[in-house]
C-alpha positions in Angstrom: 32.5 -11.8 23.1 35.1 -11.1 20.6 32.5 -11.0 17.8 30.7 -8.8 19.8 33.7 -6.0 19.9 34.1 -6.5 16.1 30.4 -5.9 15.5 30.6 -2.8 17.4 33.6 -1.1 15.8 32.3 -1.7 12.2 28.9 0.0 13.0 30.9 3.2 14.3 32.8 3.0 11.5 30.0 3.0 9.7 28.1 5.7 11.2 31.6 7.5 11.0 31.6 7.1 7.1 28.4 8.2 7.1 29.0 11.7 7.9 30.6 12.0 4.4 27.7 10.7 2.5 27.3 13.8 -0.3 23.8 16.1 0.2 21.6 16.7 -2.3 20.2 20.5 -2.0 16.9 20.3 -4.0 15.2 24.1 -4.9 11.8 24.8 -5.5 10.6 27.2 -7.9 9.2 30.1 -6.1 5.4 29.9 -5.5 5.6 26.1 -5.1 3.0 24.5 -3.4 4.1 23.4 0.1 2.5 20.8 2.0 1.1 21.2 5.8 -0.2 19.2 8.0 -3.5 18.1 6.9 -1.1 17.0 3.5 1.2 15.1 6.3 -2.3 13.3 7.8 -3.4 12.4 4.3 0.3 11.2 3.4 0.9 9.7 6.9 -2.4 7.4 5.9 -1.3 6.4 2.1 2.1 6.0 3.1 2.1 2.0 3.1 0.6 2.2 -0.5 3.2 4.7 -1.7 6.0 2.2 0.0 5.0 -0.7 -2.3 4.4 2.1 -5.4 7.8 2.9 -4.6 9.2 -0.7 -4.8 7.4 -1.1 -8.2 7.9 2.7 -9.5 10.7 5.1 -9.2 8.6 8.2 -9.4 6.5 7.6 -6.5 7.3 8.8 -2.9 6.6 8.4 0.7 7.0 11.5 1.9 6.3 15.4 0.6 10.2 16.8 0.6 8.5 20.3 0.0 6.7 20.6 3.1 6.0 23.0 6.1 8.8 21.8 8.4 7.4 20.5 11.6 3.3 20.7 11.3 4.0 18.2 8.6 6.1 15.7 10.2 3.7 16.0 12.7 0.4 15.4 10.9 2.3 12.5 8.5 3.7 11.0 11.8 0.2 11.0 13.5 -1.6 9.2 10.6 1.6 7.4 10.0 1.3 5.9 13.5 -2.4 4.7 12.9 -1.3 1.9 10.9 1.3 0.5 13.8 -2.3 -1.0 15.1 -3.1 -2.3 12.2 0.1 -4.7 12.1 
């Protein structure tokens, strides 16, 4: 029980801490492509390929950081969640 309460207060501290973590604002140069939501379905369906690219390449990404907002997400969680019955 005591373990318990210990385990607790270290992972509020740590969510506490986590609030200071530094953000990275990343800018586009104007006319950038930005990916929508058929982008998010294709990603969404190569995105357990890109995870192991990304353990064996630094340059390779899961997910499109210049994107539409919400129709992405959407699309890439959609396609995303076809692979949950694969597994």
């Amino acid at each position: 029980m005591k373990q318990e309460k210990y385990l607790v207060v270290l992972l509020a501290l740590l969510v506490m801490l986590s609030g200071c973590a530094d953000k990275i604002d990343v800018v586009f140069p104007a006319g950038a492509h930005q990916y929508g939501f058929f982008y998010g379905l294709l990603h969404g369906f190569i995105a357990p390929f890109s995870l192991l690219g990304m353990l064996f390449g630094a340059d390779v990404v899961v997910f499109a950081a210049n994107n539409t907002g919400f129709f992405y997400s959407l699309g890439f969680l959609l396609d995303a969640s076809v692979w949950d019955g694969c597994f």
